[in-house]
N, C-alpha and C positions, 0 to 999 in steps of 0.2 A: 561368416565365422561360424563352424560348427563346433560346439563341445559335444566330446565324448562324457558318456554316463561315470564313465573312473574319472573323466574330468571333473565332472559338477561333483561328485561325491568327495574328492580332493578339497575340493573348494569349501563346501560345506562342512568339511572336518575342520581345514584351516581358520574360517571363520569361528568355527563354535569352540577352538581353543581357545583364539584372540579375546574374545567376547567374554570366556571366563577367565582369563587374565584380568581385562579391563574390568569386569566386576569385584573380582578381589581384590585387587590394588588403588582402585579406583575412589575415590573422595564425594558426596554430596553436599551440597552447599546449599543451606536454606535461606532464605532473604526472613529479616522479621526486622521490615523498618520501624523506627520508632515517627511519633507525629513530629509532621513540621510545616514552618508556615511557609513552604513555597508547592506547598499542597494549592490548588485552585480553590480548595474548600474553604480557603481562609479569604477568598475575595466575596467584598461586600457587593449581595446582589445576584449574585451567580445561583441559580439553580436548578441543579439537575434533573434530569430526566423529563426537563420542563419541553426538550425542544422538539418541531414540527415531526410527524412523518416526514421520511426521504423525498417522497412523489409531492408532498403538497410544500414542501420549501422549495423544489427543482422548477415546479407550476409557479412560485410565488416570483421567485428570481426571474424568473421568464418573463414574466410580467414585469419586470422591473424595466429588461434590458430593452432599448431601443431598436427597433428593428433595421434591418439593413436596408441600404438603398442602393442600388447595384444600377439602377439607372444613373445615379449621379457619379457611381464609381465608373461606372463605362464611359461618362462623357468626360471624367478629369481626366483617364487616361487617355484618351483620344485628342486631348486640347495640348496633353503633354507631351505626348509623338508628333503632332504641328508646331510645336511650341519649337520642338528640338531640330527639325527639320529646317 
């Protein structure tokens, strides 16, 4: 797909009316919540900005998880294709 330069400069005319249309006519909407108690802030205990670095909770969980056994998974699946045979 080529455009022509009278093409793109169409285009950028048509956009730059649309654009101040939309600004004229156009509405903004500001949020100004008030407080409430299903803020998290209101649970007892919770504190912010208290939690690990990314890398040393990803390190922590690792440790957590049990690691795999792929010997044992190779031999269920092996007992399971004699089993079905």
């Amino acid at each position: 797909l080529r455009i022509t330069a009278d093409e793109m400069s169409e285009l950028q005319s048509t956009l730059g009316v649309r654009r101040s249309q939309v600004e004229r006519c156009g509405e903004t909407w500001e949020s100004q919540p008030e407080e409430s108690a299903a803020d998290a802030k209101s649970i007892p205990g919770v504190k912010f900005g208290s939690a690990p670095h990314v890398a040393d909770w990803l390190r922590q969980k690792t440790l957590q998880m049990p690691e795999e056994d792929i010997t044992r998974d190779e031999l269920t699946e092996a007992l399971l294709k004699v089993l079905e045979a």
